[in-house]
MOPAC internal coordinates of N, CA, C and O (Angstrom, degrees):
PM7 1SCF
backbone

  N    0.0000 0     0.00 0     0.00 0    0    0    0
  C    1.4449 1     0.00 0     0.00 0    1    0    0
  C    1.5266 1   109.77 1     0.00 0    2    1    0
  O    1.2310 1   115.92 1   -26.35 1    3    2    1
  N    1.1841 1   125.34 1   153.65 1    3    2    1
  C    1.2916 1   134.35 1  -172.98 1    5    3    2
  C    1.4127 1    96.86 1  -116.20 1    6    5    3
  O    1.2310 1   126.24 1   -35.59 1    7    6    5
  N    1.7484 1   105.62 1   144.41 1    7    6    5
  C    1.4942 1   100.27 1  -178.66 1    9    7    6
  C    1.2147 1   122.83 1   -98.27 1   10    9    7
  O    1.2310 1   112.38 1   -34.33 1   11   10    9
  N    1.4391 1   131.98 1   145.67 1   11   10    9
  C    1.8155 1   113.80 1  -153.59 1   13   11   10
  C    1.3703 1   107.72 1   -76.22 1   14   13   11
  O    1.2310 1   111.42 1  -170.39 1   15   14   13
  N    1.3396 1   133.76 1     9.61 1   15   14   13
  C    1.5597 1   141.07 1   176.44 1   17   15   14
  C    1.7680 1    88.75 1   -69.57 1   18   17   15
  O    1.2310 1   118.31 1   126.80 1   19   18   17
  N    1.2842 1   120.83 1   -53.20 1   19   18   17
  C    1.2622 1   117.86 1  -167.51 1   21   19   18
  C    1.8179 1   117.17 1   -67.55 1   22   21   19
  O    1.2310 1   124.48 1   133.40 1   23   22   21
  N    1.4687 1   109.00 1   -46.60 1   23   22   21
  C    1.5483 1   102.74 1   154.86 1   25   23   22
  C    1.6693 1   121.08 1   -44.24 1   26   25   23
  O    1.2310 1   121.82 1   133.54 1   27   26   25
  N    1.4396 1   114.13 1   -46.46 1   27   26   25
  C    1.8319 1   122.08 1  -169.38 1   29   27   26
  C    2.1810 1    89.18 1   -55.37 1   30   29   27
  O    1.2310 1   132.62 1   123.34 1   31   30   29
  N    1.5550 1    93.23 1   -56.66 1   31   30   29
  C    1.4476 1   103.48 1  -153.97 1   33   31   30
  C    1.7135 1    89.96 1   -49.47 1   34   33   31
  O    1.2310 1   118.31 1   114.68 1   35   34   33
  N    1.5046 1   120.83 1   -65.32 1   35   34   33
  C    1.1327 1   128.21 1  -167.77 1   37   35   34
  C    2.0649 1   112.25 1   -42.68 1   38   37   35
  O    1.2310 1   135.02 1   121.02 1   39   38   37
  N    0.9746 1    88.54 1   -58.98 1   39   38   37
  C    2.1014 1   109.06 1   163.89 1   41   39   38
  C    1.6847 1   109.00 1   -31.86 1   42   41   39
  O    1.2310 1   129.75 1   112.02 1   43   42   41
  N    1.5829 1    98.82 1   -67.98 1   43   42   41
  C    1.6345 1   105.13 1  -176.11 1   45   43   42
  C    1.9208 1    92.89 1   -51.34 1   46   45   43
  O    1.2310 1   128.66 1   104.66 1   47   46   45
  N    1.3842 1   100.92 1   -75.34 1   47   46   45
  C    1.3910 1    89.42 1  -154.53 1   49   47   46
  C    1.9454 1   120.00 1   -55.69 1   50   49   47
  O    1.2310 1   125.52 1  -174.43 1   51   50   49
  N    0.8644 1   106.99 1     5.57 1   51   50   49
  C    1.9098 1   112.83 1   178.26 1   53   51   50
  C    1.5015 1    99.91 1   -97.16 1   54   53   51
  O    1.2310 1   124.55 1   148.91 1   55   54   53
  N    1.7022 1   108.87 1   -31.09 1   55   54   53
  C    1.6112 1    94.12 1   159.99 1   57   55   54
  C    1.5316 1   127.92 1   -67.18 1   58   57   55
  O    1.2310 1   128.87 1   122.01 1   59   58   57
  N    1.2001 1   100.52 1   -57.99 1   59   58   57
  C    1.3203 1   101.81 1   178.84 1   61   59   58
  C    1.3567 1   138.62 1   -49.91 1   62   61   59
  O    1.2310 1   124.34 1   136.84 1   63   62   61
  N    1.6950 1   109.28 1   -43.16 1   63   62   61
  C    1.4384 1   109.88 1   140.60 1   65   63   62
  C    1.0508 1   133.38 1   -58.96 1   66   65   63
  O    1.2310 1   104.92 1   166.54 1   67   66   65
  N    0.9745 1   145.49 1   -13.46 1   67   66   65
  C    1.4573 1   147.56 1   175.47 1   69   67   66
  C    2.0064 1    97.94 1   -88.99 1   70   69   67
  O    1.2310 1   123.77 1   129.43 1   71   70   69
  N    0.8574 1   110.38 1   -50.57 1   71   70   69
  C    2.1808 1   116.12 1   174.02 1   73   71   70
  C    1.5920 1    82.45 1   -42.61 1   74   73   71
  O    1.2310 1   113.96 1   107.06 1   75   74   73
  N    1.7555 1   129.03 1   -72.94 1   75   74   73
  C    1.2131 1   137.86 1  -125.77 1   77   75   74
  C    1.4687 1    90.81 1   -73.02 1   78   77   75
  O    1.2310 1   120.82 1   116.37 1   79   78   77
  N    1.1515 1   116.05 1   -63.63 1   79   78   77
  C    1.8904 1   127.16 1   164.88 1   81   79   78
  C    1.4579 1   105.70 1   -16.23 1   82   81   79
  O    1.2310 1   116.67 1   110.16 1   83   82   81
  N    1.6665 1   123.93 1   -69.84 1   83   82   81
  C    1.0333 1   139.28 1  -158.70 1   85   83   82
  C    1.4164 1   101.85 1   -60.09 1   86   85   83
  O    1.2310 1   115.15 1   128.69 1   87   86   85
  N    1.1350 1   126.80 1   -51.31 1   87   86   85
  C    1.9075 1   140.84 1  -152.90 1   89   87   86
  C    1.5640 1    97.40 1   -97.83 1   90   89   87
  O    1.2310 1   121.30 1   162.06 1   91   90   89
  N    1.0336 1   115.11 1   -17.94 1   91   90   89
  C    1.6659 1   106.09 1  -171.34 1   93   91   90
  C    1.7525 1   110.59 1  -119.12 1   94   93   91
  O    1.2310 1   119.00 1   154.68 1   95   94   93
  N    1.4101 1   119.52 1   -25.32 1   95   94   93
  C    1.7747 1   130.24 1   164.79 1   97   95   94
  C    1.5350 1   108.88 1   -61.11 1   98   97   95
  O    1.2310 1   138.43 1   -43.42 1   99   98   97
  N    0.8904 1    81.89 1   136.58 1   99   98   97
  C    1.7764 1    84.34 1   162.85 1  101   99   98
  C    1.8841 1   116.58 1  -133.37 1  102  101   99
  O    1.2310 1   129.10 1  -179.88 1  103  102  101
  N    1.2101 1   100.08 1     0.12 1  103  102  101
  C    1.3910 1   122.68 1   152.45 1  105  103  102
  C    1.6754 1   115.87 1   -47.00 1  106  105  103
  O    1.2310 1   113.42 1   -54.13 1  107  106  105
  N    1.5545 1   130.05 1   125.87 1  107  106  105
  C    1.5231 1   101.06 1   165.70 1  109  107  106
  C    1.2583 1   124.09 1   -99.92 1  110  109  107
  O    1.2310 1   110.82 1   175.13 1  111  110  109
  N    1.4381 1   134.87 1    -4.87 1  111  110  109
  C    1.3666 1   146.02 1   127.77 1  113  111  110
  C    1.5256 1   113.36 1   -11.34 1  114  113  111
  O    1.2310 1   122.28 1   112.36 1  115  114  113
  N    1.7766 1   113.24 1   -67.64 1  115  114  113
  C    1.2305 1   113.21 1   176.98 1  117  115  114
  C    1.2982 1   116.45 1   -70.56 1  118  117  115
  O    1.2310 1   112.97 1   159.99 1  119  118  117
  N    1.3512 1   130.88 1   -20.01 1  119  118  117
  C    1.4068 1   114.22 1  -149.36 1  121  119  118
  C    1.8847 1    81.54 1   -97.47 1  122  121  119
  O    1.2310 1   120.24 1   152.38 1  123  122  121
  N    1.4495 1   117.15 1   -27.62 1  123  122  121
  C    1.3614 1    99.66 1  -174.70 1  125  123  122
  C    1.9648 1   121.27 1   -75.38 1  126  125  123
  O    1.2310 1   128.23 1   161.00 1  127  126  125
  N    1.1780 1   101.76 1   -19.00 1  127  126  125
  C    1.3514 1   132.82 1   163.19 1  129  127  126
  C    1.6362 1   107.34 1   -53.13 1  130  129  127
  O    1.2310 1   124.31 1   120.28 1  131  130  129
  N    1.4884 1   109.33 1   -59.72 1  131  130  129
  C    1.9785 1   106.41 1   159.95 1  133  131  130
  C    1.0144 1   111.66 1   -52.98 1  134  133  131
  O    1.2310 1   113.57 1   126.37 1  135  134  133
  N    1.4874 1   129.76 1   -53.63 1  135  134  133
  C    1.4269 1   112.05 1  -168.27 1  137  135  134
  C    1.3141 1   123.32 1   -66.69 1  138  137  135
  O    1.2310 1   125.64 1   162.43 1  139  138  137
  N    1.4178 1   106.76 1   -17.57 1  139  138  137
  C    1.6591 1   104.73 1   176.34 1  141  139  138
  C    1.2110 1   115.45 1   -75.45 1  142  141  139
  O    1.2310 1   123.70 1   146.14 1  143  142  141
  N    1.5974 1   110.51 1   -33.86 1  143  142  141
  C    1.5065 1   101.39 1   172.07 1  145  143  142
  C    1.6459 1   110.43 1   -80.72 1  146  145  143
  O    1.2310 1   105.28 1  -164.60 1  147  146  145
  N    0.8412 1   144.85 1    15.40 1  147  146  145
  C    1.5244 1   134.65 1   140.88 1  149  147  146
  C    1.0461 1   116.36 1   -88.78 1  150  149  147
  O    1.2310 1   112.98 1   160.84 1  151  150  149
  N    1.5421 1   130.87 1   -19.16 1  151  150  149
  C    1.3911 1   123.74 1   157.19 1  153  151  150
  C    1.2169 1   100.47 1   -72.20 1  154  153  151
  O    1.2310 1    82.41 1    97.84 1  155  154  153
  N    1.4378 1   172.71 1   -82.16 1  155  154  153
  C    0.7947 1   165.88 1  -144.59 1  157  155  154
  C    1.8903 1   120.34 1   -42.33 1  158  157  155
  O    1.2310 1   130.95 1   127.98 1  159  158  157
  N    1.7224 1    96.48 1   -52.02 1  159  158  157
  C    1.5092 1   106.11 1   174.41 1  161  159  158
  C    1.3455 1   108.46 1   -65.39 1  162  161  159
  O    1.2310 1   118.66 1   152.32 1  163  162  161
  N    1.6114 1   120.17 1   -27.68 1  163  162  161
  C    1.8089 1   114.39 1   174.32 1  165  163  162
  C    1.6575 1   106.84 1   -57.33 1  166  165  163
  O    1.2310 1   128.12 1   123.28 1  167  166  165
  N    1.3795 1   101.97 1   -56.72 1  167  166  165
  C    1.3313 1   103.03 1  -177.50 1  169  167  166
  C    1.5877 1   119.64 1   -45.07 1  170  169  167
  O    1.2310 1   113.95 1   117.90 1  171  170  169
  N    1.5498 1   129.06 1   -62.10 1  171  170  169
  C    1.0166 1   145.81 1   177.48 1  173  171  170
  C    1.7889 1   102.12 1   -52.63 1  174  173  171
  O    1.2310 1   112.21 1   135.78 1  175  174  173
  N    0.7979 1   132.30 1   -44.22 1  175  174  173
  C    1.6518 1   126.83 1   156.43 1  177  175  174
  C    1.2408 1   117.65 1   -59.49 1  178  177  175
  O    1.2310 1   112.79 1   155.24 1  179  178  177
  N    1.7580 1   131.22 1   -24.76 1  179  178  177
  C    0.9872 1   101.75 1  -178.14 1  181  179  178
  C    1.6901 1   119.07 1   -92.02 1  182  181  179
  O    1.2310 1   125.89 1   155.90 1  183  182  181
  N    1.6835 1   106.28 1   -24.10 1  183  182  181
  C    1.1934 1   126.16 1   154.91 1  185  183  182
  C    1.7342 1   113.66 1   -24.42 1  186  185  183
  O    1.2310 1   130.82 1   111.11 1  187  186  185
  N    1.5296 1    96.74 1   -68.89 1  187  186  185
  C    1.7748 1   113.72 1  -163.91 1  189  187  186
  C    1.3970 1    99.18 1   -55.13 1  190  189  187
  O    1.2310 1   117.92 1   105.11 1  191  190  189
  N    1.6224 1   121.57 1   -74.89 1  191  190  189
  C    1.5498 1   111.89 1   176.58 1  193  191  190
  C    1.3946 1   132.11 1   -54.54 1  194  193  191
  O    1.2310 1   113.35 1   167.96 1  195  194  193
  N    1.2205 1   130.17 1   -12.04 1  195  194  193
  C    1.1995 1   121.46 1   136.70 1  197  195  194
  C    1.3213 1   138.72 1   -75.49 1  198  197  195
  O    1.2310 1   116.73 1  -176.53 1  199  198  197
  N    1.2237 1   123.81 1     3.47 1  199  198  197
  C    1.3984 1   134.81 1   143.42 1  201  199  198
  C    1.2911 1   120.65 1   -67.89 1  202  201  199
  O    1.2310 1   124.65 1   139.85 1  203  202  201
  N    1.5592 1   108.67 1   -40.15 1  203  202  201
  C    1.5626 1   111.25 1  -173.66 1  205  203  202
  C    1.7096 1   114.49 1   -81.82 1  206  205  203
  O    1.2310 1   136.65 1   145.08 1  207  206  205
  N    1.7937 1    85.37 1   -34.92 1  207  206  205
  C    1.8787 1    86.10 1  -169.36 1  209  207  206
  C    1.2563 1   102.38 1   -91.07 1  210  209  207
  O    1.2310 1   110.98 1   142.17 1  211  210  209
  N    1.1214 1   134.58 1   -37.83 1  211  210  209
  C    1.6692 1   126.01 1  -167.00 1  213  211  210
  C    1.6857 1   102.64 1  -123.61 1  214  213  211
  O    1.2310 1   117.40 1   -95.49 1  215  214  213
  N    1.3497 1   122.55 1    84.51 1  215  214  213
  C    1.8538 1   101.22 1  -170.26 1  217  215  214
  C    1.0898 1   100.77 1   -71.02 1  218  217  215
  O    1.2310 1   115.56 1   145.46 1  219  218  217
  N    1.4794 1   126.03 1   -34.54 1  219  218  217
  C    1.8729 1   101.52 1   178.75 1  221  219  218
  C    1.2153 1   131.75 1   -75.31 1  222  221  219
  O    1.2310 1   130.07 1   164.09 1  223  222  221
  N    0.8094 1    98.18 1   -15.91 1  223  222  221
  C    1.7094 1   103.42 1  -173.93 1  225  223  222
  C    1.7109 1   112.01 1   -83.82 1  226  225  223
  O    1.2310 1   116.62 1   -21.86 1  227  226  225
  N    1.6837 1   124.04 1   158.14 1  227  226  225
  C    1.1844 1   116.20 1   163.40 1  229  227  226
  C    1.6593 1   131.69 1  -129.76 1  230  229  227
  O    1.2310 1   129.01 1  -132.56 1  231  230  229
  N    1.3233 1   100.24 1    47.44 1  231  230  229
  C    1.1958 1   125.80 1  -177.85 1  233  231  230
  C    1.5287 1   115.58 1   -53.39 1  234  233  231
  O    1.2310 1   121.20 1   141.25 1  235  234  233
  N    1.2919 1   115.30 1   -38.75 1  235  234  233
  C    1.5056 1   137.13 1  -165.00 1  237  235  234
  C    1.2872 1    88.80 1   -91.46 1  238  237  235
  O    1.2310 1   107.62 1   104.90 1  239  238  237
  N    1.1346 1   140.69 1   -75.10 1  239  238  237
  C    1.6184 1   126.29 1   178.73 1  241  239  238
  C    1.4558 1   116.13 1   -41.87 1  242  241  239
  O    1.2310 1   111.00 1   111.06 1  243  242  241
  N    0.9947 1   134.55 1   -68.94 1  243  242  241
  C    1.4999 1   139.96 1   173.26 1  245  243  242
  C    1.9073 1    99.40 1   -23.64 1  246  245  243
  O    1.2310 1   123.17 1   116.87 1  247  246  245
  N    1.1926 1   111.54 1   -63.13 1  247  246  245
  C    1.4942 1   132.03 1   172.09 1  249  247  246
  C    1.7598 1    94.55 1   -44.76 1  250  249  247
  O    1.2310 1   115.48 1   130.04 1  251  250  249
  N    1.4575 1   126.18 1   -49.96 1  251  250  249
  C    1.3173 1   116.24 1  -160.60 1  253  251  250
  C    1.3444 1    98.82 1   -91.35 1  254  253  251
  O    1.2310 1   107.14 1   141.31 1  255  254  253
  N    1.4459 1   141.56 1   -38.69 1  255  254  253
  C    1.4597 1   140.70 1   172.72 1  257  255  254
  C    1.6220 1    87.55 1   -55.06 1  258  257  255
  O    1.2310 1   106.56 1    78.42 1  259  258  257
  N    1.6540 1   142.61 1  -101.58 1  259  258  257
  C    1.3139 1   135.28 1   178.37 1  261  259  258
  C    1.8037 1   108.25 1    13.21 1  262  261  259
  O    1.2310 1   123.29 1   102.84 1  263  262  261
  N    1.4207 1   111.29 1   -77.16 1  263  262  261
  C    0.9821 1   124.54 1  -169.38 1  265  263  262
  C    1.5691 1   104.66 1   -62.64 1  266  265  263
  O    1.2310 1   115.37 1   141.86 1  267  266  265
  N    1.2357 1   126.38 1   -38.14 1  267  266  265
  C    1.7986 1   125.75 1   175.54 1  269  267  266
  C    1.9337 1   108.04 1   -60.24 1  270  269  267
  O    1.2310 1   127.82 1   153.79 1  271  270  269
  N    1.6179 1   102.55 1   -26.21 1  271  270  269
  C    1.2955 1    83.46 1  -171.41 1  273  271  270
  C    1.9377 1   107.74 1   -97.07 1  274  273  271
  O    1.2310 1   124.86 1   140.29 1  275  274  273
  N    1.3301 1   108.28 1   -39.71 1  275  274  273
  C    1.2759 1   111.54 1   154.00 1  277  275  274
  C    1.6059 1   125.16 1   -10.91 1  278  277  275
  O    1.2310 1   125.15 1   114.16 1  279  278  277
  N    1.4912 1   107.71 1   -65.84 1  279  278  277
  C    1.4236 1   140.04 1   172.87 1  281  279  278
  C    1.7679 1   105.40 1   -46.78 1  282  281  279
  O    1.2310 1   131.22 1   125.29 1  283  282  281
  N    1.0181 1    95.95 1   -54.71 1  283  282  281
  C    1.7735 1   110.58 1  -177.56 1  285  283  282
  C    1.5683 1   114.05 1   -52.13 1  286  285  283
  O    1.2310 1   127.83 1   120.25 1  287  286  285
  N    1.7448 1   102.54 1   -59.75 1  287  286  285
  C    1.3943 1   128.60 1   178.64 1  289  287  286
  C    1.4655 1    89.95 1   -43.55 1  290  289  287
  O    1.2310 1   119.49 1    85.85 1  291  290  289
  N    1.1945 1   118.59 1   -94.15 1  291  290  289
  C    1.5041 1   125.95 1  -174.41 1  293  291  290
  C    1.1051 1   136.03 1   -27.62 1  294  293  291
  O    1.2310 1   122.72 1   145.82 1  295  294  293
  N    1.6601 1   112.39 1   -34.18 1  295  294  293
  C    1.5139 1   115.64 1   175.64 1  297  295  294
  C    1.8594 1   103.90 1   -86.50 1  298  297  295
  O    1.2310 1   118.27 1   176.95 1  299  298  297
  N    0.6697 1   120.91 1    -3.05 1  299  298  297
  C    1.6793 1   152.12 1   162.75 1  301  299  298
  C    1.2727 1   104.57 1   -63.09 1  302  301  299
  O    1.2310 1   111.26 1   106.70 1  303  302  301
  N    1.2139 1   134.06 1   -73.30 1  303  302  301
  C    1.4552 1   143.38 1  -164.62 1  305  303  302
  C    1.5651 1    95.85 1   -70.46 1  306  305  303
  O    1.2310 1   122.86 1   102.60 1  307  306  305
  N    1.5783 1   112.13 1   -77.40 1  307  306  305
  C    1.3246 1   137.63 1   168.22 1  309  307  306
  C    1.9442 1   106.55 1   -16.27 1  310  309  307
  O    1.2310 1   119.84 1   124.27 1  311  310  309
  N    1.0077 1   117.92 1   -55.73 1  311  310  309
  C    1.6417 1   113.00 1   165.27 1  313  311  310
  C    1.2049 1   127.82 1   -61.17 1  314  313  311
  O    1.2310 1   124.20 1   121.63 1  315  314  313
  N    2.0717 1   109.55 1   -58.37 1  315  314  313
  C    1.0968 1    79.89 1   168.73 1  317  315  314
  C    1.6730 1   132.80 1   -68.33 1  318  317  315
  O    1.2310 1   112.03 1  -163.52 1  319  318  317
  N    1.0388 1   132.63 1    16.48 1  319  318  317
  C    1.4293 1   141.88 1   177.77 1  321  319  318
  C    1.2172 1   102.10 1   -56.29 1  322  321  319
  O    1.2310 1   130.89 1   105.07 1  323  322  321
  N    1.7928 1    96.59 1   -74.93 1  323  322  321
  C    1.3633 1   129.28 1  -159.46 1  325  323  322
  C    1.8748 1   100.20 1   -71.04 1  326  325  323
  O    1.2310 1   124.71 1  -179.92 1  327  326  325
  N    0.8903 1   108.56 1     0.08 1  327  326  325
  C    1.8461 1   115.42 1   159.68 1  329  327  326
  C    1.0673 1   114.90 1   -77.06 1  330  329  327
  O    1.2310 1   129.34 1   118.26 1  331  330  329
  N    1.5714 1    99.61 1   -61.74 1  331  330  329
  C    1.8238 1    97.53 1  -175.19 1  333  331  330
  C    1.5735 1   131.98 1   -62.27 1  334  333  331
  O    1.2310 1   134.14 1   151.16 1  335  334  333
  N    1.6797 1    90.25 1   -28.84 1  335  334  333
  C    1.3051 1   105.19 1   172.54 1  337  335  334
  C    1.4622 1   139.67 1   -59.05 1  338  337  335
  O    1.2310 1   130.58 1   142.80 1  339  338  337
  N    1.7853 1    97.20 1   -37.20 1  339  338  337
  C    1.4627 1   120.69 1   156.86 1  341  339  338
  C    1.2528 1   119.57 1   -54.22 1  342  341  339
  O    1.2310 1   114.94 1   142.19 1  343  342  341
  N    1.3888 1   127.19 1   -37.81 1  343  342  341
  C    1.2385 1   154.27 1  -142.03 1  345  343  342
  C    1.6215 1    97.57 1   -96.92 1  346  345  343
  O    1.2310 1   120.99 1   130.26 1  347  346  345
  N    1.5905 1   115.72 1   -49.74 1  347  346  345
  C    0.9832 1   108.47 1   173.06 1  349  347  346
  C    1.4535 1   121.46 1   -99.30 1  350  349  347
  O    1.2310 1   111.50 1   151.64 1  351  350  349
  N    1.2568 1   133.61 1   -28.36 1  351  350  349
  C    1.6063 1   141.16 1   152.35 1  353  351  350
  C    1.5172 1   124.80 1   -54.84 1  354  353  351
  O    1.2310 1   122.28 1   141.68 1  355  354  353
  N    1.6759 1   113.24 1   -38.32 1  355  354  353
  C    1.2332 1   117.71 1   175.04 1  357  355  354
  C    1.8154 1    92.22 1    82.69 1  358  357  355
  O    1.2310 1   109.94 1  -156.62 1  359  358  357
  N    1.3634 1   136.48 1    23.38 1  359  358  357
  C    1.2549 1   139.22 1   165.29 1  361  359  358
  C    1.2384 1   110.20 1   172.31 1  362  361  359
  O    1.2310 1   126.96 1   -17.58 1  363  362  361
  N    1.6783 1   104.21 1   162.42 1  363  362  361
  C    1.7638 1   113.54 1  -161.65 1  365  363  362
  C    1.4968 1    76.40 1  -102.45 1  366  365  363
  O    1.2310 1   102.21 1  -119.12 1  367  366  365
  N    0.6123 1   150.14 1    60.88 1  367  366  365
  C    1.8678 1   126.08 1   136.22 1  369  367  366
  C    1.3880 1   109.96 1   -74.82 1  370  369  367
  O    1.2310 1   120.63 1   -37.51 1  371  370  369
  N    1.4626 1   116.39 1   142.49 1  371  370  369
  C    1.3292 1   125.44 1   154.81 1  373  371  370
  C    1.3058 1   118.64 1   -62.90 1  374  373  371
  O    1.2310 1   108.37 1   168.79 1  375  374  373
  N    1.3230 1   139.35 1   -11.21 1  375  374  373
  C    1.4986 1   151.26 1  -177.26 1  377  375  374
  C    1.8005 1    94.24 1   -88.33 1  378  377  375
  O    1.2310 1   128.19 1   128.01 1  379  378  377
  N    1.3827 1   101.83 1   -51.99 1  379  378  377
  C    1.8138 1    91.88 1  -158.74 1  381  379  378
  C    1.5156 1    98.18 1   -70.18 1  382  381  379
  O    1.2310 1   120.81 1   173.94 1  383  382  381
  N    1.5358 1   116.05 1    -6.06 1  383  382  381
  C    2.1456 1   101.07 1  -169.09 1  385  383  382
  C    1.9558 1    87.45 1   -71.36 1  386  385  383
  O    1.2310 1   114.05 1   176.80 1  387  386  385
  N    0.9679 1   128.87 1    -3.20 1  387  386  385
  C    1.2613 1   115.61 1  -157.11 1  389  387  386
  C    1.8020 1   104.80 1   -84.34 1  390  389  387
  O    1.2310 1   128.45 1   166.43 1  391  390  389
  N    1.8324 1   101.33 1   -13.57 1  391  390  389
  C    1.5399 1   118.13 1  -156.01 1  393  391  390
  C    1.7399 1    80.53 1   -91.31 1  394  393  391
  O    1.2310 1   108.27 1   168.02 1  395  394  393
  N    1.3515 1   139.52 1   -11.98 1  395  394  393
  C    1.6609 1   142.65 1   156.22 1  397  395  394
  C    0.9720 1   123.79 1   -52.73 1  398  397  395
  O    1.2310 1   121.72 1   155.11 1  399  398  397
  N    1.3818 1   114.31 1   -24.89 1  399  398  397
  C    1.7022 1   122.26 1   179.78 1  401  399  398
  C    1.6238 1   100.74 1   -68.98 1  402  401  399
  O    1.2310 1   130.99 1   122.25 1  403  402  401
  N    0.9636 1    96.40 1   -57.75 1  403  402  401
  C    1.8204 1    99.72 1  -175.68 1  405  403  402
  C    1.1532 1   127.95 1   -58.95 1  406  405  403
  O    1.2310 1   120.10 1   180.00 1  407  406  405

């Protein structure tokens, strides 16, 4: 058995890299790539405490599939974005969407 300190530990750090990704990329490829891995550590927390707080029940999974498809939708939308954007900038920088204003 694995002890759930090691899922939490594993969770924190996929958030945090995934925050660090987000705040420091300026890529939007990468930065949407962070957000999945912080969606990912939500999920994996919501999994774990429902293992810990309710073992029979599967309330927390249902909650973590929800959250898998959510995730999907978005990286869905989120591309085609980052299409058009290319499309009209000719590059994903977060600096060049600013050359759209004009």
């Amino acid at each position: 058995m694995i002890p759930v300190i090691c899922y939490f530990v594993l969770s924190s750090l996929l958030f945090f890299i995934g925050f660090w990704g987000f705040v420091t990329r300026r890529n939007l490829i990468a930065m949407l790539i962070s957000v999945e891995l912080i969606l990912n550590a939500v999920d994996m927390n919501f999994a774990v405490f429902n293992r810990v707080l309710y073992p029979g029940e599967m309330e927390g999974f249902f909650f973590t599939l929800f959250s898998i498809g959510v995730s999907a939708a978005e990286s869905a939308v989120a591309i085609a974005i980052i299409i058009n954007v290319y499309r009209n900038v000719k590059g994903i920088q977060v600096d060049r969407i600013q050359e759209m204003k004009n």
